[in-house]
Structures are given as C-alpha cells and as structure tokens.
N, C-alpha and C positions, 0 to 999 in steps of 0.2 A: 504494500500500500504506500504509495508516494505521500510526502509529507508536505501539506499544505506550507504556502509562506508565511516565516515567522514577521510580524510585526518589527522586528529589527532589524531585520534586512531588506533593501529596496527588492519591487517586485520583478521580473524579468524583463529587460527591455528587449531592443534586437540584437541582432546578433554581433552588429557591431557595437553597441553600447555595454553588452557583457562582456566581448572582447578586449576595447580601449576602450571603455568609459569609466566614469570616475566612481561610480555606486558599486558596493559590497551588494552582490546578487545572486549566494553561493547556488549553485547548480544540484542540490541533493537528489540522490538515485532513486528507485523506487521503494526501497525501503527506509528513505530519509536520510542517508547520510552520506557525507561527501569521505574521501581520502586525507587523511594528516598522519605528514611526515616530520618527525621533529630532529631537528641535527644540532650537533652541537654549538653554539655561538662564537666558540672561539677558536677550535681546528676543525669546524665542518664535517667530523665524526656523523654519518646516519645512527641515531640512538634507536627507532623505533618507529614502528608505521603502525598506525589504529586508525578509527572511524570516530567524527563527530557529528550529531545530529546537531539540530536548531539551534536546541539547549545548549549544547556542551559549548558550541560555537562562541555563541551569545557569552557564557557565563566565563569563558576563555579570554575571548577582550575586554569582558567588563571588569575582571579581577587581577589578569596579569599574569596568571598561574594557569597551564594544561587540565580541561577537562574535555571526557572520550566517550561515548558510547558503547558499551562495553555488548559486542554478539552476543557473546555465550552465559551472560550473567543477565542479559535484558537489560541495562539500567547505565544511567548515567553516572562516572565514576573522574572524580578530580586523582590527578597523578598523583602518588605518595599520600592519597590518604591512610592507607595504612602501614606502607614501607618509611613515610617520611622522607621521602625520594621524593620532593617534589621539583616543578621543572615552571622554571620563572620563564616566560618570556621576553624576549628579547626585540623580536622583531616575527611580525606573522603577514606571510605572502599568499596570494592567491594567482593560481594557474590563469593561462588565459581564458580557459572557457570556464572558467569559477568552479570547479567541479574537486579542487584539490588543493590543500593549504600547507604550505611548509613553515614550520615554526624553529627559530632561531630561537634555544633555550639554553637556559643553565641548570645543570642538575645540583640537587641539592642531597643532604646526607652524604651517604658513600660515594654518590658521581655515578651510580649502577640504576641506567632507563630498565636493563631487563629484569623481571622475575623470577629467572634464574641466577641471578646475580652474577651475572654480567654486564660491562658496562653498557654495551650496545644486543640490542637483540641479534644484531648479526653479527656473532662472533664466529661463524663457522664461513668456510671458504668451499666452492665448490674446485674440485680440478678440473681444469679445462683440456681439450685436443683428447682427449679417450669417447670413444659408445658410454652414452649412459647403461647402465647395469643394476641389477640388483644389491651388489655389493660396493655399490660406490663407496667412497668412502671420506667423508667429509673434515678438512683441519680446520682444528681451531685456530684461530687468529688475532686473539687478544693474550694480557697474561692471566686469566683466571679470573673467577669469581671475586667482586668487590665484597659481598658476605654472606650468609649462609641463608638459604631461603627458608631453612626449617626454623631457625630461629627467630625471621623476620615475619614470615604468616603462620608458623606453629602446623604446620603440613608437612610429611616428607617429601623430599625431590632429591632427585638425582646427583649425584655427588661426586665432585670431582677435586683439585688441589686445590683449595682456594686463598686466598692472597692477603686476607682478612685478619 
C-alpha cells in the first residue's frame, strides 16, 4: 500500500521540478519508504543502508539524529536507541528522483553502525574474477567487532575476535 503524502513534505511536482527543483518531495515506494544510506562524515566509510518512511524522515530533520523504518520489527526505530550508537547528522542529501537519501553522520558510543558490532554493516568483501558458487567465501575487511552484541541487546550472536 503506497503511502499517502506527509504534510511535511511538498506534494509531487513534474518531473523536472522533482529533478532540479528546490522542494523536498521524497519519492516513497509502494510500501512507503524510500532508500537511506548513511556514510560516515568524515572518511566516507558506507556505515549502513535501511528504509525510512514519512515519519522517520520527518523526525530525522526535525531532530538531527537517524530515525529508520524498521521491515522486520514493523515500526519506526531512532539509531542507538538501544545500543546508544546513535548517528548525528551531518548533512542529509536526496537523489535526483527523490526516491533515496544519503546521510552524512557521526557515530556515537563505540563508532559500530552494525549490530553485529561492526563498524560498518559491510564488513565483508566479496572476491571478485571467480563463478559464483556455493562455497564462496566471503573476507572480512575491517578489524573486528567495536563490542559484543550479546552484551549490548542481551541476545546471543555470533562470535568472533572482537576488539572491544
């Protein structure tokens, strides 16, 4: 179900006025949400890609701090409220067809966007020049866990050296 337009954002014009014009007119999908990608403000680190609907949009510029749409939980959820990880922004960009926002942030706590406690959700590398295969085999590419996720949401996860 597409999500009507929020009162905060201008309604859609044409298609060059979404393009280069000057009104916030995010593009949300059929299920209301657009694409946010947050990198890091000061070496351009990719920390993390999630979805924000209306709300999270909305409550994202209005406060200064990342809030996401969360799929698989239904709800709308501000970064680090419970890791205390949270992610200030810096600067928030929209795609040319508004449909995608990139957020210049600063991480707060440990400096670890993922819940795995890494600093970036993409810590793994894929190798490139081989067939994909069942066995591929994925390297890590950061140094380890910024800190323990069991001890941060009280859940087991997977366990590796961590740095912490």
């Amino acid at each position: 179900m597409a999500e009507t337009v929020s009162p905060a954002f201008a309604a859609p014009g044409s298609k060059a006025e979404i393009e280069e014009g000057e009104r916030l007119s995010p593009k949300f999908d059929a299920d209301g949400l657009i694409t946010a990608v947050a990198v890091d403000a000061d070496d351009g680190t990719v920390l993390m890609v999630a979805h924000m609907n209306a709300q999270a949009l909305a409550l994202t510029i209005e406060t200064g701090e990342a809030h996401y749409f969360s799929r698989s939980r239904g709800r709308l959820w501000k970064k680090g409220e419970e890791s205390g990880h949270l992610q200030k922004l810096v600067e928030l960009r929209v795609d040319c067809d508004q449909d995608a926002v990139v957020m210049r942030v600063r991480m707060g706590g440990t400096g670890a966007a993922c819940h795995t406690g890494h600093r970036s959700c993409f810590f793994r590398s894929v190798p490139l020049g081989t067939a994909p295969t069942p066995e591929l085999t994925l390297t890590v590419n950061d140094g380890g866990k910024l800190f323990d996720p069991a001890q941060v949401y009280g859940t087991p996860k997977k366990t590796d050296t961590p740095r912490f």
